[in-house]
N, C-alpha and C positions, 0 to 999 in steps of 0.2 A: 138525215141519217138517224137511223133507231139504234139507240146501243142494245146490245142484251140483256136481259136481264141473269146475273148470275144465282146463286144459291148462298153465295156470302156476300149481303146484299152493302158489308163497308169495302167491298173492295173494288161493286161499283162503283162508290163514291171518289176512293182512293185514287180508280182508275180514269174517273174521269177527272177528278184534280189533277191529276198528271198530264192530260192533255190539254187542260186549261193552260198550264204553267210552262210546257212547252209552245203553245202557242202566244204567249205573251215574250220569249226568250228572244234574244237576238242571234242571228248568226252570221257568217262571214261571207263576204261577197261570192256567190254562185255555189253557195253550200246551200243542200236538198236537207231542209229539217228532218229527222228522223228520231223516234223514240220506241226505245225496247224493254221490253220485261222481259224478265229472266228468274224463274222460280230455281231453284239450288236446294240439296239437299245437305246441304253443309251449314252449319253454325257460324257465319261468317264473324259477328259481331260478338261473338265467344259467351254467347247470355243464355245458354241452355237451350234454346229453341231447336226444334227440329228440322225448318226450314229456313229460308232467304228469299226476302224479293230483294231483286235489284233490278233499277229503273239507271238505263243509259239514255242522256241525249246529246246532241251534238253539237250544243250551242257554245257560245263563245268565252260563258262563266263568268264567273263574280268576278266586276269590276272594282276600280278604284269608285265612279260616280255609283253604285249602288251600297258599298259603306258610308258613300258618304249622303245619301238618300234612307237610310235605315238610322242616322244619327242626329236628322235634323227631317223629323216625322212629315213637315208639310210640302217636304218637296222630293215627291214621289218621280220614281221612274219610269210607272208605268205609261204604257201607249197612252194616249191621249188626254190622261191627267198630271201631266207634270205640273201646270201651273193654277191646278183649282186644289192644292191642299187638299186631297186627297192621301191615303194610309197604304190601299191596296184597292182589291176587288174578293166579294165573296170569301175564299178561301176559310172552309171553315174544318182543317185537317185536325181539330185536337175531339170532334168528337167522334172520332175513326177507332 
């Protein structure tokens, strides 16, 4: 698959971290993953801005095992690294 290229070339990024991070989620038995954007012209987060993204997914959300995988760094929740002390993968949203 070729993503597009857009003209605001971090929201590429943005958008494709987004689908990274849904595709690493869990969801609940015979639930169709699903993820939305939603651009808004409302100030949602009351910080002057002109717009809104909001990003909906339909996964199953912050567990108890993923506090307790964020408090104790080498025992990761992600797919297939849970037991080689691993942090995460990629995810590099702060320079967005």
């Amino acid at each position: 698959m070729r993503w597009p290229q857009s003209k605001w070339p971090p929201f590429d990024c943005l958008s494709l971290c987004a689908l990274q991070n849904a595709e690493d989620n869990n969801y609940g038995p015979g639930v169709t993953p699903s993820l939305e954007f939603v651009l808004t012209d409302q100030d949602v987060a009351d910080v002057g801005a002109s717009a809104t993204l909001l990003l909906f997914n339909n996964e199953t959300g912050f567990q108890q095992t993923h506090m307790s995988s964020l408090c104790a760094v080498t025992m990761s929740t992600k797919k297939g690294h849970r037991n080689k002390g691993y942090v995460g993968e990629k995810g590099n949203m702060a320079s967005i």
